[in-house]
KOLVO-608423 format. One record per residue (C-alpha): residue in one letter; x, y, z. Coordinates in steps of 0.05 Angstrom, whole numbers, always signed. Each point is the difference from the previous one (the first is absolute). Layout:
BEGIN
> r x y z
> A X Y Z
...
REM end
This chain:
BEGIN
> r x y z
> X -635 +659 +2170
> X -19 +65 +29
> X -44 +63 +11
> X +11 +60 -37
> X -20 +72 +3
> X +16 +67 -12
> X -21 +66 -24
> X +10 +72 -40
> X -33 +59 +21
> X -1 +71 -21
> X -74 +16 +28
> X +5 -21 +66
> X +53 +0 +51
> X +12 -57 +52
> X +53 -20 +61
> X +34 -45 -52
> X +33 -54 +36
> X -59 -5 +50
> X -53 -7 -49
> X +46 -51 -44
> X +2 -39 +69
> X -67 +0 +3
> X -12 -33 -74
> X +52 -45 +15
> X -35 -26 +67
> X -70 -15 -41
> X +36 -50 -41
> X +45 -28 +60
> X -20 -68 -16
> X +19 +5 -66
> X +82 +13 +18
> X +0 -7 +85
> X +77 -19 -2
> X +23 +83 -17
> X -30 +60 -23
> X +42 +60 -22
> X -22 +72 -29
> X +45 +45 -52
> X -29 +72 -16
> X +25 +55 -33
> X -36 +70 -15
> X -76 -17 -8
> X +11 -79 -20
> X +1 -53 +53
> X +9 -81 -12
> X -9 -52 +59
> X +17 -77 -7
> X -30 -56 +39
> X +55 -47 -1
> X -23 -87 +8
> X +72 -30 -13
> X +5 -48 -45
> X +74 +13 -39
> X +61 +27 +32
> X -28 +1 +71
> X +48 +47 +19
> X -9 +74 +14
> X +31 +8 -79
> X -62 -9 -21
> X -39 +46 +29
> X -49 +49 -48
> X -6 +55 -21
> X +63 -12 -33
> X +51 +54 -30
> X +41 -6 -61
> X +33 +76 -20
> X -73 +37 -15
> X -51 -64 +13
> X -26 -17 +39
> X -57 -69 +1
> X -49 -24 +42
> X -21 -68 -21
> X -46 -59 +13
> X +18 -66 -24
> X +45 -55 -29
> X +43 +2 -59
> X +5 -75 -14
> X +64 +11 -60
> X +31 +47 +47
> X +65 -41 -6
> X +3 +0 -73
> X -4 +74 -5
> X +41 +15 +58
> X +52 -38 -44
> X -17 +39 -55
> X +13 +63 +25
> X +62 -16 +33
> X +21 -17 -69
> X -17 +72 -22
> X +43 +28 +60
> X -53 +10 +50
> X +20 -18 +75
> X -38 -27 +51
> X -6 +18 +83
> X -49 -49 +20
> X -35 -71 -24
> X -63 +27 -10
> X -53 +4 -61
> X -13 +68 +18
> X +74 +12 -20
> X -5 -30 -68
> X -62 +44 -11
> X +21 +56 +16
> X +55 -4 -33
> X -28 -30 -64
> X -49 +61 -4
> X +52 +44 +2
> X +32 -28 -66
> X -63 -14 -31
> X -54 +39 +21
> X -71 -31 -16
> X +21 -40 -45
> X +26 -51 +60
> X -67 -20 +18
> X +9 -56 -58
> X +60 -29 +24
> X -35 -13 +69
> X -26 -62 +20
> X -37 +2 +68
> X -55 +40 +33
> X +7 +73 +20
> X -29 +64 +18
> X +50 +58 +1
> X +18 +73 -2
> X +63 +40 -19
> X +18 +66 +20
> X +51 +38 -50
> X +18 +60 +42
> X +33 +33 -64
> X -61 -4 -45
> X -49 +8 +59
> X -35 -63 -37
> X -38 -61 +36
> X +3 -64 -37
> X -54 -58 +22
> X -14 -64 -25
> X -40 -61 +9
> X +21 -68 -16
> X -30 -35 -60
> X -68 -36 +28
> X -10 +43 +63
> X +29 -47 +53
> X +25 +56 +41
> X -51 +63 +12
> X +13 +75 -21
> X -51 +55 +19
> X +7 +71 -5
> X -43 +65 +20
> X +6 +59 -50
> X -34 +63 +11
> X +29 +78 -16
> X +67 -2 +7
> X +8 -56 +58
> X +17 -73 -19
> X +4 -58 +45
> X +17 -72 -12
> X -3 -65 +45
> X -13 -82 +5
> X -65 +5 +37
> X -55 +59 -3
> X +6 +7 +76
> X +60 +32 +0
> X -25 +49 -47
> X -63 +21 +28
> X +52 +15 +71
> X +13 +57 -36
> X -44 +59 +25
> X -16 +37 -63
> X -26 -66 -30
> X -78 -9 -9
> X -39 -57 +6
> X -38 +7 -57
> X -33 -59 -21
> X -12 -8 -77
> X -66 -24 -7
> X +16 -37 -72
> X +47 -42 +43
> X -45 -25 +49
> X -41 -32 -57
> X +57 -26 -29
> X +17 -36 +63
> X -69 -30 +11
> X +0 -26 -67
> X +75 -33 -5
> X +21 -10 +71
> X +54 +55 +6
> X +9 +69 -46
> X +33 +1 -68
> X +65 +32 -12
> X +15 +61 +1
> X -49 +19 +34
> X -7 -3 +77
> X -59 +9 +51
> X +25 +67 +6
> X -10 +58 -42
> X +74 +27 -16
> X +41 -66 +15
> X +10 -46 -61
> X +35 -64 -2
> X +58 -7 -38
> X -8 -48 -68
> X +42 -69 +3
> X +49 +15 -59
> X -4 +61 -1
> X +49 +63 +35
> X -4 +63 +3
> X +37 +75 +11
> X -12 +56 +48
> X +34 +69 -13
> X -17 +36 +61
> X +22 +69 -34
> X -37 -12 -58
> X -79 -29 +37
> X -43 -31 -59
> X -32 -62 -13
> X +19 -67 +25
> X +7 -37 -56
> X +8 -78 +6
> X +50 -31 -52
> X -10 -74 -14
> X +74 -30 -12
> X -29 -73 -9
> X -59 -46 -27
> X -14 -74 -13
> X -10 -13 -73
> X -51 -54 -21
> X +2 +10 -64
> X +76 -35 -24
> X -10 -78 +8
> X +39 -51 +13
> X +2 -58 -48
> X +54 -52 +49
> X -31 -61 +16
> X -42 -36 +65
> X +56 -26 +19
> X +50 +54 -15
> X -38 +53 +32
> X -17 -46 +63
> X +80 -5 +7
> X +13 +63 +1
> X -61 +24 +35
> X +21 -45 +53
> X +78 +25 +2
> X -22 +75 -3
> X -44 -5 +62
> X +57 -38 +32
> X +46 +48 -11
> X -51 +59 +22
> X -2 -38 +62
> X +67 -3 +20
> X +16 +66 -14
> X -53 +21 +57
> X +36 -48 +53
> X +60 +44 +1
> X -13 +29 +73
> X +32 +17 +54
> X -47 -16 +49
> X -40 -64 +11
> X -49 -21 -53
> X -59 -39 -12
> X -65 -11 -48
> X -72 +3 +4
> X -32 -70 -11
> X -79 -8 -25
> X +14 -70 -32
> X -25 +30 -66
> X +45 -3 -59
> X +36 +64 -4
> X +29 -1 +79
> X +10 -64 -7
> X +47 +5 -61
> X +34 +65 +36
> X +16 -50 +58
> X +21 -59 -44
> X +49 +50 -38
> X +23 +30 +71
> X +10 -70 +27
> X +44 -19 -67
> X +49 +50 +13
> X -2 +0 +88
> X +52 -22 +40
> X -52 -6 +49
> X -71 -18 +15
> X -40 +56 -25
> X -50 +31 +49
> X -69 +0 -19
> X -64 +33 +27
> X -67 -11 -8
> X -77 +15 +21
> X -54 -38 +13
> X -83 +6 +25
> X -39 -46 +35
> X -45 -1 -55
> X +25 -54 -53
> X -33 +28 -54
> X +56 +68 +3
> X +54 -40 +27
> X +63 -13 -35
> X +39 -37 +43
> X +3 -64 -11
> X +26 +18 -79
> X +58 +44 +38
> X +14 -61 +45
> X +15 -43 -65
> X +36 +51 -33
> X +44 +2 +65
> X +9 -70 +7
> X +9 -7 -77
> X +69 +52 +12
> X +22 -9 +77
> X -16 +69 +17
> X -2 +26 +76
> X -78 +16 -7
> X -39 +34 +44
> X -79 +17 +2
> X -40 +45 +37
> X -84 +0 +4
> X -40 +45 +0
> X -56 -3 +44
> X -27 +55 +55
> X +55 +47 -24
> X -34 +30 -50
> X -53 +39 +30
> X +46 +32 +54
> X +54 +18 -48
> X -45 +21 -54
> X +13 +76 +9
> X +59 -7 +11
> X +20 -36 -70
> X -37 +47 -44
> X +26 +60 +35
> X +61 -12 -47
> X -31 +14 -55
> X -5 +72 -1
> X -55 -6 -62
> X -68 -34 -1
> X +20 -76 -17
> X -40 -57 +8
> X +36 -67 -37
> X -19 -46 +57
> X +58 -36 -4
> X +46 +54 +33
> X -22 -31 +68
> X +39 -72 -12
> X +60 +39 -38
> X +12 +46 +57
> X -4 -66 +54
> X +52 -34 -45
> X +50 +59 -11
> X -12 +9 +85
> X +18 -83 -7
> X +58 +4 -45
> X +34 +63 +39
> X +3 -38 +64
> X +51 -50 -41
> X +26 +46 -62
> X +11 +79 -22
> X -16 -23 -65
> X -49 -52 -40
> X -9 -18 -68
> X -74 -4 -29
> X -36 -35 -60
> X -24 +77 -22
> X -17 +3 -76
> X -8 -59 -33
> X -74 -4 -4
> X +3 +75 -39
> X +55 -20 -36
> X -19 -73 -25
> X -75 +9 +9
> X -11 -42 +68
> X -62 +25 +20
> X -63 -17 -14
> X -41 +59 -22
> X +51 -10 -58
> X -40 -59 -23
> X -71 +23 +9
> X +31 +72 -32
> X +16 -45 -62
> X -59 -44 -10
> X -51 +67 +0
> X +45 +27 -46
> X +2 -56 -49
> X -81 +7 +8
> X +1 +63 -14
> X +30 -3 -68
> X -43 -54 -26
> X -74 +41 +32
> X -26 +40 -49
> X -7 +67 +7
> X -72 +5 -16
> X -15 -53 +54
> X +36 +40 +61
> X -46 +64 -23
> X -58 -39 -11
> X +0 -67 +43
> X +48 +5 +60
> X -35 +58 +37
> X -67 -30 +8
> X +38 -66 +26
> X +34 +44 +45
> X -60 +31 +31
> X -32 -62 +8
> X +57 -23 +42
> X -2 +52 +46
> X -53 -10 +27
> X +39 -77 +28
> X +47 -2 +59
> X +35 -62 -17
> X +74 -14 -3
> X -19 -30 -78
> X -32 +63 -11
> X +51 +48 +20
> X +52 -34 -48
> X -53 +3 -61
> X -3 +66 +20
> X +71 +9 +4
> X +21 -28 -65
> X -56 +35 -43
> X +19 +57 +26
> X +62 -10 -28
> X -12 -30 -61
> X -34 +76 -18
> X +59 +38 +26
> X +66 +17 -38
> X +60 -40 +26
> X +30 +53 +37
> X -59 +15 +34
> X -18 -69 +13
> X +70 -10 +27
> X -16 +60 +44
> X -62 -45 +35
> X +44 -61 +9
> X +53 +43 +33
> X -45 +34 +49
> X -30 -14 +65
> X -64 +43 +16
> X -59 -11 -49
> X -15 +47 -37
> X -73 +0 +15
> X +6 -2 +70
> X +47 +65 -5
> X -57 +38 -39
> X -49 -17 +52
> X +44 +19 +62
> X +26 +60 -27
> X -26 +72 +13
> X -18 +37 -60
> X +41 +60 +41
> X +58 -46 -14
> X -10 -19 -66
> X -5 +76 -16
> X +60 +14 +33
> X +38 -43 -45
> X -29 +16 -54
> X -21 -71 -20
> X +75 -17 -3
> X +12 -82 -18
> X +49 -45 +37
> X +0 -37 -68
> X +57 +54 -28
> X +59 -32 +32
> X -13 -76 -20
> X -18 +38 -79
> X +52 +37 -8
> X +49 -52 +12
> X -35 -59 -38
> X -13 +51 -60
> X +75 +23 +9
> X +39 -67 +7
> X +56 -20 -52
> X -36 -67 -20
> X -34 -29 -46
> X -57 -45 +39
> X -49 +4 +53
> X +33 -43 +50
> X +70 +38 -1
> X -35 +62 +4
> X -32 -19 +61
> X +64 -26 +24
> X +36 +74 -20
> X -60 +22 +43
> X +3 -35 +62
> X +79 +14 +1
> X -10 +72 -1
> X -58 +8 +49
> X -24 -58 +39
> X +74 -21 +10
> X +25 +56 +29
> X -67 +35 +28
> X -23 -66 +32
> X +62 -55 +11
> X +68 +43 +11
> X -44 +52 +46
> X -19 -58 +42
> X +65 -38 +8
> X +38 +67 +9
> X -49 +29 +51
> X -5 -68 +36
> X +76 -22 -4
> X +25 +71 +19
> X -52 -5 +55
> X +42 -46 +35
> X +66 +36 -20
> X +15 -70 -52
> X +29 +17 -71
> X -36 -48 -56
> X +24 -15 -58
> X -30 -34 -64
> X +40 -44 -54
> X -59 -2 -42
> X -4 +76 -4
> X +71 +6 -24
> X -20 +50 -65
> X +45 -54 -41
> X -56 -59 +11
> X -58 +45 -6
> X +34 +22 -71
> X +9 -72 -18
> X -79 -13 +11
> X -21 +54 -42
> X +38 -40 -50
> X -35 -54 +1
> X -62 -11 -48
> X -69 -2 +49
> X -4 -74 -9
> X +63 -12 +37
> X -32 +35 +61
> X -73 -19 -7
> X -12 -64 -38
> X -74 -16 -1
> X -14 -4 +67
> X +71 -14 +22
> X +29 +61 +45
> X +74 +13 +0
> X +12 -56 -47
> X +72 +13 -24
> X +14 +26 +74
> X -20 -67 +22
> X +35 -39 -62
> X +69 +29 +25
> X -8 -20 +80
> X -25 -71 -23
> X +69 -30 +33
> X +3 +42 +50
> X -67 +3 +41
> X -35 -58 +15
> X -59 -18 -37
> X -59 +8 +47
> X +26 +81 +12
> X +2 +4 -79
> X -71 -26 -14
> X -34 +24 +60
> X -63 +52 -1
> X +32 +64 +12
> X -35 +37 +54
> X +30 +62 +14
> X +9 +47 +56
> X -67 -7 +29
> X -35 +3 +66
> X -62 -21 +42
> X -23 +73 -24
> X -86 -12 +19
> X +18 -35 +66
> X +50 +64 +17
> X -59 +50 -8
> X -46 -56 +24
> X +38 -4 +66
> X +56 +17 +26
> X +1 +82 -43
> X -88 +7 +4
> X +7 +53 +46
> X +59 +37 -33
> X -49 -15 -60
> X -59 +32 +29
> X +37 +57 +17
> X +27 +23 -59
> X -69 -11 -29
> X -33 +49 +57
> X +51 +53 -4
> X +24 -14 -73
> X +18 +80 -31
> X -62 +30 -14
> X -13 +22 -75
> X +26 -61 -41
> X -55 -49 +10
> X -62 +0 +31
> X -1 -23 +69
> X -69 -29 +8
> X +22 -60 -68
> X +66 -5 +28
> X -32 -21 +67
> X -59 -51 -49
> X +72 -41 -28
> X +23 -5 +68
> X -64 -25 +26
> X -10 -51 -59
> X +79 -17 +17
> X -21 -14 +65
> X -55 -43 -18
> X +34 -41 -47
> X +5 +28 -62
> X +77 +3 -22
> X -9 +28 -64
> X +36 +67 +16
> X +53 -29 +49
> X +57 +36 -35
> X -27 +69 -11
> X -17 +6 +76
> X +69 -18 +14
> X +24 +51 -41
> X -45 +43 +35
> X +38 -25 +64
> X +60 +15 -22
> X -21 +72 -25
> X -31 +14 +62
> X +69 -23 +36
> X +34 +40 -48
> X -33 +64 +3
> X -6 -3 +72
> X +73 +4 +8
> X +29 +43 -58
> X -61 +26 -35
> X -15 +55 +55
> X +12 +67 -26
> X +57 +37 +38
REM end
């Protein structure tokens, strides 16, 4: 696990090992145990080394094999297998390292490697002969890839602050961005904040030919398929299920440095730990966070779970901590992001690396086996849909729907809520359920100068074009396909990279091993959501392994005390971002009324003002033009 950066330029000129040092030291935390530059001509690549195979100085990046050379950020889990293989084909090896076998396995196969690899990466190749520069993401955007390309220049690293280090780079913020933020939480690939700095797809790779400038053009080398189904057996696919996570699991305990697991006392940590304890020598260490207030706090679950396997545990709470170290946190994210549950993730990663360099995490399931609720709800309305004639939502919902209005109440909101939905076509229903400023409140705050300015541009494209787009042939796989390819990476992966490699901690997740995820999409929907029954074949295949209490329980989620934070302890961070918010995206004077009806009680808008919080935190820090 590692930073990575580097660059090509042909219309600008910099001190090239200086400047690579500089990129290198904004990502520090990502890779504090080396950092090493190469350059040659106009290119320059700089590694961030956190050792986690081969400790020794043999492993140090940017790495040189005849004419390539790689800078890479990751783990290749099969690294064994296909070092085997190629020392089969004649190929010799100098060092122990993945980065080795890469390398190495690129240079016999060229793109087509990326489906023989089986772990999470980010990486570049230089071929000096070809003057070519190969990157590529791993398959569901674990690891992060962004890159500036403007004129002639190209640049490429883990984080955006090491990009915008580079003088000739802009802050220009895209305006269509910032919407898209307020509306899911974080901004859709491939787009970025920035105007000119994309994100690189999951699955997808592409080519630079710095003699021959054009068009980036992103290549997708893999996909889940819903479509081809299964027709094994409960029981048979429980078994295997079961087996196949077990397996994914022990493949990411191959370490050379100590290593651990986050613990919620939900289902899917808790079968990672089960799995890790199976096949441990030794107690496994496991970390986990708590609040004072009961109502967020999973601890007692993670307790059981600990008892239930003999782990070393360890738990940290969080209390006062979070208003003084507030800044701090989301100063690693380099875009606007406001999933509230970064906070406890970064205090358990800053847990876990006081014991371990690496943890395992319970990351995927619930996108993969349908864990979370909205899931549910998403169904029902859709089922209620179909059977609502269309005459009656062009006829009777809308004057139900006015009436409602004109009612506060939490009963009224969800009337509200679901007839709106009932009218809507699935995708764009889907779109509602998966976003987190209402949409009426967002035409009342906004400036018509910033509506303009877009152009009237939609957040809704990104959920649509992947729900109308998914290989499968129902809603709730569809929605699945969805989630994977936005919310998963956009939202989860962002958050657990940011907040792990915050605290210089590699984390690793069995559930996200693209072999399991595959499996789901095999499954028929039923399997995943049966009535009302979330992760139900997930569930059927830990039966003898987790104790029953963990497998039945309520599943709560990643969630904090989020109205007593802005309540509290973060009001006056609160009621500073509202005062000096950027001018010219909503209008001050109703951004100060929500606050004021906040402060008085009404917590109806709780999560939009904390993603005005974190905007405002955001902006005030890397939004600046310079």
């Amino acid at each position: 696990m590692c930073g990575i950066a580097g660059y090509f330029l042909q219309d600008h000129k910099l001190e090239t090992v200086t400047q690579l040092q500089e990129m290198g030291a904004k990502i520090l935390h990502r890779g504090p145990d080396a950092c090493a530059t190469w350059s040659d001509e106009n290119i320059g690549l700089v590694h961030q080394r956190l050792s986690i195979i081969d400790l020794s100085k043999a492993g140090t990046q940017p790495m040189t094999i005849g004419h390539y050379t790689i800078v890479f950020n990751g783990e290749i889990y099969n690294y064994q297998a296909l070092k085997k293989e190629l020392i089969s084909n004649g190929v010799s090896f100098t060092t122990k390292t993945d980065t080795e076998v890469l390398l190495n396995l690129f240079i016999k196969e060229g793109e087509y490697c990326l489906s023989k690899l089986n772990g999470m990466f980010a990486f570049s190749i230089w071929n000096s002969k070809t003057r070519k520069l190969f990157c590529a993401r791993d398959r569901l955007g674990k690891k992060p890839f962004y890159f500036y390309k403007f004129g002639r220049d190209f640049a490429f690293s883990s984080e955006i602050k090491s990009l915008i280090e580079l003088p000739f780079i802009k802050r220009s913020i895209d305006k269509s961005s910032v919407k898209d933020y307020f509306f899911y939480q974080y901004v859709p690939e491939p787009k970025t904040i920035f105007n000119n700095i994309y994100k690189l797809k999951p699955g997808h790779f592409f080519e630079v030919d710095v003699d021959h400038y054009g068009e980036i053009i992103q290549k997708k080398y893999w996909d889940l398929n819903f479509t081809q189904k299964t027709s094994r057996t409960e029981t048979q696919v429980s078994e295997e299920l079961y087996h196949l996570i077990e397996d994914a699991t022990k493949l990411r305990m191959v370490s050379d440095v100590p290593l651990g697991a986050f613990l919620s006392g939900g289902i899917d940590s808790s079968a990672v730990v089960g799995m890790m304890a199976e096949n441990s020598t030794k107690p496994v260490k496991t970390c986990a966070i708590g609040f004072n207030d009961k109502k967020y706090d999973e601890v007692e679950h993670a307790e059981t779970v600990a008892k239930h396997f003999a782990t070393e545990h360890y738990e940290l709470t969080v209390k006062d901590n979070v208003p003084s170290q507030f800044q701090k946190i989301a100063n690693y994210f380099d875009e606007p992001f406001c999933d509230p549950s970064f906070i406890p993730t970064y205090f358990v990663a800053k847990l876990a690396r006081e014991k371990v360099t690496v943890a395992l995490a319970g990351d995927g399931g619930d996108e993969s086996f349908a864990g979370y609720s909205k899931y549910t709800v998403d169904m029902r309305e859709n089922q209620l849909r179909a059977l609502t004639p269309d005459l009656a939502k062009t006829l009777c919902i809308p004057p139900i729907q006015k009436i409602l209005r004109k009612y506060s109440s939490r009963p009224a909101q969800k009337a509200r809520s679901l007839l709106n939905s009932i009218t809507k076509d699935p995708n764009q229903a889907f779109f509602t359920t998966n976003t987190f400023f209402s949409s009426d409140l967002w035409n009342w705050l906004s400036t018509n100068e910033f509506e303009r300015s877009i152009s009237g541009y939609c957040p809704s494209v990104h959920t649509c074009s992947y729900y109308n787009d998914a290989p499968a042939d129902n809603h709730l796989d569809k929605v699945l396909y969805t989630d994977i390819k936005t919310y998963l990476p956009g939202d989860i992966l962002t958050k657990v990279d940011r907040m792990t490699m915050a605290n210089s901690l590699e984390a690793r997740a069995p559930l996200l091993d693209y072999r399991v995820v595959e499996y789901a999409a095999s499954l028929p929907p039923e399997y995943k959501l049966n009535g009302t029954n979330k992760k139900y074949i997930l569930k059927k295949s830990l039966t003898k392994k987790l104790p029953k209490d963990i497998l039945n329980r309520k599943k709560m989620g990643f969630s904090v005390p989020l109205e007593s934070w802005l309540r509290n302890q973060l009001n006056p961070a609160l009621s500073e971002a509202i005062e000096f918010f950027p001018e010219g995206i909503f209008c001050k004077e109703k951004l100060k009324r929500i606050f004021s009806d906040f402060n008085n009680g009404n917590t109806k808008h709780t999560h939009e003002l904390w993603s005005i919080l974190c905007f405002y935190s955001w902006y005030s820090k890397y939004g600046g033009a310079e």
